[in-house]
ROVO-92677 format. One record per residue (C-alpha): residue number from 1; residue in one letter; x, y negated, z negated. Coordinates in nm, 3 decimals. Each point is the difference from the previous one (the first is absolute). Example, Ala and Ser with C-alpha at 12.3 -4.5 7.8 and 13.67 -1.06 7.14 Angstrom:
+-----+--------+---------+---------+---------+
! num ! residu !      c1 !      c2 !      c3 !
+-----+--------+---------+---------+---------+
!   1 !      A !   1.230 !   0.450 !  -0.780 !
!   2 !      S !   0.137 !  -0.344 !   0.066 !
+-----+--------+---------+---------+---------+
! end
This chain:
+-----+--------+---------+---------+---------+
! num ! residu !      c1 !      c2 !      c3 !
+-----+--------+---------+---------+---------+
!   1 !      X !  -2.375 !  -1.188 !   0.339 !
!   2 !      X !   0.160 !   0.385 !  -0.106 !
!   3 !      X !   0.161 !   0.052 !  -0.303 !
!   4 !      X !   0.340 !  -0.043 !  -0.020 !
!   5 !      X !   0.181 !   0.172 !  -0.366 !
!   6 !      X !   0.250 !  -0.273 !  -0.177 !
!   7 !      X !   0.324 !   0.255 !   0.028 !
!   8 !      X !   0.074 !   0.114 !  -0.328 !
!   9 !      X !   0.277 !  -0.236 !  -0.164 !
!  10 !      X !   0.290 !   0.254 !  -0.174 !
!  11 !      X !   0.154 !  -0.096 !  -0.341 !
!  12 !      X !   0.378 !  -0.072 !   0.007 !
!  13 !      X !   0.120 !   0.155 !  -0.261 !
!  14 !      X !  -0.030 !   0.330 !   0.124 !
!  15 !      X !   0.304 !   0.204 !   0.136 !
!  16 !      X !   0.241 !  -0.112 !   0.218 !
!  17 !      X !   0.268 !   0.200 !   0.171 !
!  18 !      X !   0.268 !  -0.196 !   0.082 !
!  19 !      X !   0.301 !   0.144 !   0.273 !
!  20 !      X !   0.251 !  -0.168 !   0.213 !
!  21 !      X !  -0.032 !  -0.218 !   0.291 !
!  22 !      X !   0.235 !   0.124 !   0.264 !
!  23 !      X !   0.114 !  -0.249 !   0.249 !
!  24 !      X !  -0.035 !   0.232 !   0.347 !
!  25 !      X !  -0.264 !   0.032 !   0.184 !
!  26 !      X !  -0.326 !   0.172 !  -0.010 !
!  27 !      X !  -0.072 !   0.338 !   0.173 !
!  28 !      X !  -0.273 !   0.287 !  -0.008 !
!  29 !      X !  -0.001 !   0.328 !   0.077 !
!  30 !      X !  -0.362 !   0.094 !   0.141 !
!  31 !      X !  -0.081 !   0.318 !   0.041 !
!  32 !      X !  -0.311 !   0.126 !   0.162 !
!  33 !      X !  -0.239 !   0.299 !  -0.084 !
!  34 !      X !   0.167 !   0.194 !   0.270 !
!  35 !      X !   0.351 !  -0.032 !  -0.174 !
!  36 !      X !   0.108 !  -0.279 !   0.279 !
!  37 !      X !   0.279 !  -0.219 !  -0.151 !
!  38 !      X !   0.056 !  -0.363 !   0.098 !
!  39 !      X !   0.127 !  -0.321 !  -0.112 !
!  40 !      X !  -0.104 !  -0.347 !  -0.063 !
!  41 !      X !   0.125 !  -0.329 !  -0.168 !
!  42 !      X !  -0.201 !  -0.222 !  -0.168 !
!  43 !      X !  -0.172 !  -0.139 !   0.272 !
!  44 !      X !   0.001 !   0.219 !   0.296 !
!  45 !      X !   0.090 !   0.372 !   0.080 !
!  46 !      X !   0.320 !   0.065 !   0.087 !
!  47 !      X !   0.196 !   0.249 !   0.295 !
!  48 !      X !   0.346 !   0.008 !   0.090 !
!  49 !      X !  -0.088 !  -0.185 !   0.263 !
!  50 !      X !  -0.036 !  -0.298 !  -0.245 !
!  51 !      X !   0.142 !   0.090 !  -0.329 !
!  52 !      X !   0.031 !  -0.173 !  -0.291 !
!  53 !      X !   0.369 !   0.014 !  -0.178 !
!  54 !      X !  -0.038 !   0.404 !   0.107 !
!  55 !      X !  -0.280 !   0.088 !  -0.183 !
!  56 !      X !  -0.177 !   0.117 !   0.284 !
!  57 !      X !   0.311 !   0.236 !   0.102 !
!  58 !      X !   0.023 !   0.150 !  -0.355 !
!  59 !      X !  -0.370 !   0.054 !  -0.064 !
!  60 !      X !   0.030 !   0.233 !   0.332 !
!  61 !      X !   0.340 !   0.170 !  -0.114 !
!  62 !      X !  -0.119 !   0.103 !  -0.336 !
!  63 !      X !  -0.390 !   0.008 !   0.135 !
!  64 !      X !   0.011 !   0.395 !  -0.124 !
!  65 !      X !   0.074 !  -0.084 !  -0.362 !
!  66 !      X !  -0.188 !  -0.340 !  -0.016 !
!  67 !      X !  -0.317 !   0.217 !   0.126 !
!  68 !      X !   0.010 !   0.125 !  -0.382 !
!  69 !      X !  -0.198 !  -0.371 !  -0.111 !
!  70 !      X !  -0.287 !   0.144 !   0.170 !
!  71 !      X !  -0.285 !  -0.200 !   0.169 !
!  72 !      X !   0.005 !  -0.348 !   0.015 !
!  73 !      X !   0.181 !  -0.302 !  -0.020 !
!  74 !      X !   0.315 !   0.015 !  -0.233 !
!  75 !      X !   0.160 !  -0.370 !  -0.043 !
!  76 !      X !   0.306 !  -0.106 !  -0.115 !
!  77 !      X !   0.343 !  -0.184 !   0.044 !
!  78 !      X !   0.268 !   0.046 !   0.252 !
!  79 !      X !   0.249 !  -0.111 !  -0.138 !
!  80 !      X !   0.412 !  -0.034 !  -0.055 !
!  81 !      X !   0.287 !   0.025 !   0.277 !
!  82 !      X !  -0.029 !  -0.260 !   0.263 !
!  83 !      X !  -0.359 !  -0.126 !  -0.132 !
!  84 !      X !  -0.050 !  -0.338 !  -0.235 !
!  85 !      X !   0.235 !  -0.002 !  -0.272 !
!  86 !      X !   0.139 !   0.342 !   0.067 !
!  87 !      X !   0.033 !   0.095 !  -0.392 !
!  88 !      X !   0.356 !   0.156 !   0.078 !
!  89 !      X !  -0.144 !   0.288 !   0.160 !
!  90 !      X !   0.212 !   0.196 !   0.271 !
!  91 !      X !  -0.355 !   0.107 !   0.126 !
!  92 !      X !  -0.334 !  -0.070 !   0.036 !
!  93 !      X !  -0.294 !   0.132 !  -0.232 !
!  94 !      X !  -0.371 !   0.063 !  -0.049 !
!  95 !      X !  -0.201 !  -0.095 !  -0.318 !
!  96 !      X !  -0.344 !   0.055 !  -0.069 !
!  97 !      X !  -0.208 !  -0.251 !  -0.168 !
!  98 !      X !  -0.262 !   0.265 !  -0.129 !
!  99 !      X !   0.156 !   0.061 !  -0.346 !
! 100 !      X !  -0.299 !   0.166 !  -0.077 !
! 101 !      X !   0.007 !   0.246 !   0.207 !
! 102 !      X !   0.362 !   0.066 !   0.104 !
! 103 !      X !   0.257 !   0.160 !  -0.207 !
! 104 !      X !   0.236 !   0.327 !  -0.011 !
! 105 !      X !  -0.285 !   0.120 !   0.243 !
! 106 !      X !   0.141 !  -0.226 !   0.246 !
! 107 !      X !   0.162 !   0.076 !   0.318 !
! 108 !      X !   0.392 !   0.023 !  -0.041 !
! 109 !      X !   0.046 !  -0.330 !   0.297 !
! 110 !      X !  -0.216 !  -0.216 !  -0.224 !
! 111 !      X !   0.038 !  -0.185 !  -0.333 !
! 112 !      X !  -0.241 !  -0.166 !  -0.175 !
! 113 !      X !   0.035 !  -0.403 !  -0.116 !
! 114 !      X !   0.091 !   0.035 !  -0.403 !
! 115 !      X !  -0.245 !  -0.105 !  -0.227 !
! 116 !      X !   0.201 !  -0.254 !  -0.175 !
! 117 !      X !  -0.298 !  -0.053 !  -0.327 !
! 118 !      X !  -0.359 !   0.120 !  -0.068 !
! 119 !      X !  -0.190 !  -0.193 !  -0.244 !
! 120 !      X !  -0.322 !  -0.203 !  -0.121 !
! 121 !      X !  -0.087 !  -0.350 !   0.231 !
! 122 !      X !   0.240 !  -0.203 !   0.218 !
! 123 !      X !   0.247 !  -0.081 !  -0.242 !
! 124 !      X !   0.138 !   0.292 !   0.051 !
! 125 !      X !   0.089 !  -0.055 !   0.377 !
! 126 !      X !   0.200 !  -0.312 !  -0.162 !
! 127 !      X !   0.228 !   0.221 !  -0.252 !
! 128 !      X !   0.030 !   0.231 !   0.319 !
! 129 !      X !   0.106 !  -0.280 !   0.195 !
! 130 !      X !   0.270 !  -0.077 !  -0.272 !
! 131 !      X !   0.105 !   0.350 !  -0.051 !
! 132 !      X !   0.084 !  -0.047 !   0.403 !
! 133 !      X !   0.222 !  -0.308 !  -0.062 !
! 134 !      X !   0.161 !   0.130 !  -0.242 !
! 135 !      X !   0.112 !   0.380 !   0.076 !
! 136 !      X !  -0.068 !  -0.019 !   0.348 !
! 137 !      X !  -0.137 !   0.223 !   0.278 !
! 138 !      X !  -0.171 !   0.321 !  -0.132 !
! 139 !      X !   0.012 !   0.119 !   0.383 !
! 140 !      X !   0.369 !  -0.042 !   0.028 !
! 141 !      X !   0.158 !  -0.029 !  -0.313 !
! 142 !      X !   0.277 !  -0.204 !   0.013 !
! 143 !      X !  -0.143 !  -0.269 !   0.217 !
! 144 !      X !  -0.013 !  -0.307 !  -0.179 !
! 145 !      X !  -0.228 !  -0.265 !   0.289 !
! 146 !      X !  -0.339 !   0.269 !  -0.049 !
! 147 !      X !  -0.317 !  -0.244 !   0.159 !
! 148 !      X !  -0.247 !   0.069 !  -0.232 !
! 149 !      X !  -0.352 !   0.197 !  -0.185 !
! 150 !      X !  -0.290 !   0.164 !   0.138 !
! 151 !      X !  -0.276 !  -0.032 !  -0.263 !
! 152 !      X !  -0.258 !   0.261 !   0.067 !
! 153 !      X !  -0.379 !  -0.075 !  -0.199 !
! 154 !      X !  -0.086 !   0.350 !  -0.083 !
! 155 !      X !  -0.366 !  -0.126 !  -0.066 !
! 156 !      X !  -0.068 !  -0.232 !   0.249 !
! 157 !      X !   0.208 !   0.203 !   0.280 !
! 158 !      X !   0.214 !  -0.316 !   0.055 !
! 159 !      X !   0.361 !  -0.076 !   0.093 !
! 160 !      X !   0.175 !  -0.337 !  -0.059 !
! 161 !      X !   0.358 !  -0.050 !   0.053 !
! 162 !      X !   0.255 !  -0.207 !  -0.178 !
! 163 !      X !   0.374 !  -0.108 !   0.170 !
! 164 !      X !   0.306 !  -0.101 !  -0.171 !
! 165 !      X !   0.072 !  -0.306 !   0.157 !
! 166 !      X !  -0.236 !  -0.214 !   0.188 !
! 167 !      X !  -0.337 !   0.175 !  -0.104 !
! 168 !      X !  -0.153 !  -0.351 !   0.015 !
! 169 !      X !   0.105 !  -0.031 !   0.356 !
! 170 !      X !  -0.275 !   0.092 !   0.207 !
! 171 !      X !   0.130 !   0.246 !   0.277 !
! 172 !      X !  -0.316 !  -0.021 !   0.261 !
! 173 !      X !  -0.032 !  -0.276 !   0.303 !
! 174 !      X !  -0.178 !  -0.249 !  -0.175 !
! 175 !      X !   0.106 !  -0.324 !  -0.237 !
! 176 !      X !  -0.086 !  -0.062 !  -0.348 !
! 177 !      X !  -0.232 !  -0.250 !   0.104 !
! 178 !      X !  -0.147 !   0.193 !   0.237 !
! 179 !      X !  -0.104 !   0.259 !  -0.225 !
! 180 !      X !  -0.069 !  -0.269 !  -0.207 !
! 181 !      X !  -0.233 !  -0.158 !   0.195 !
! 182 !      X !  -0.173 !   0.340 !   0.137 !
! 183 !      X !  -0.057 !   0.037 !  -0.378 !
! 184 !      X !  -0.142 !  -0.356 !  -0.081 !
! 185 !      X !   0.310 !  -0.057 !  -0.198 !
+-----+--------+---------+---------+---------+
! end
């Protein structure tokens, strides 16, 4: 038989970057080589044609300042008027998930998600979570129902995300048992 390396295993308590979990819905902005701008969602692209909340229409209408991210794939959420919980926004926005990379460098159409905490091992996504619940959205201040964290494994280039209410609820297809018994649970 070939070789096959054990993947390396990462220690948790390295740094993790916590931000918020917007309730929208996910778009990218891909741009090609060539400077061609288009849109997808999460799971398929996107035209006017067959938009998604608008996010198709917008990435074309500002298409000459989101060109600016460069080559690639740029995700993030779409996200307030008229899409999930809205966070009392008379419009809709764009934030970027790469905190990394994104900041006053930005294009002026998109935001990025706020980092809520950055700190050593998971239990920091937890006080994150709390600092949530307690002050609210970061995106929208002043919105009090915020869903939840995005905790972001610097070392082990790994996101996990934590809800508000019903984060033991599994949101796929399948039943508890049936993951359960796909497991051997």
């Amino acid at each position: 038989m070939e070789f096959k390396e054990f993947p390396k295993i990462y220690r948790l308590n390295r740094e993790v970057i916590v931000s918020e979990k917007i309730d929208g819905t996910n778009g990218c902005v891909a741009i090609s080589e060539m400077g061609e701008v288009s849109a997808q969602s999460r799971s398929q692209a996107i035209t006017i044609a067959n938009d998604n909340f608008g996010f198709a229409k917008w990435v074309q209408e500002n298409a000459k300042e989101l060109v600016r991210l460069g080559p690639g794939y740029h995700y993030g959420e779409w996200w307030g008027a008229g899409i999930q919980r809205r966070y009392g926004q008379d419009r809709k926005r764009f934030s970027l998930f790469n905190v990394h990379r994104w900041g006053a460098s930005r294009p002026a159409c998109c935001d990025v998600v706020p980092v809520i905490l950055r700190g050593m091992g998971w239990q920091t996504a937890y006080a994150a979570l709390e600092l949530l619940r307690a002050n609210g959205s970061f995106a929208a201040p002043g919105f009090s129902q915020p869903e939840g964290v995005i905790a972001f494994h610097t070392q082990g280039n790994l996101m996990m995300k934590m809800t508000l209410l019903k984060d033991e609820e599994y949101k796929g297809k399948a039943s508890q048992s049936q993951r359960q018994d796909e497991h051997g649970n």
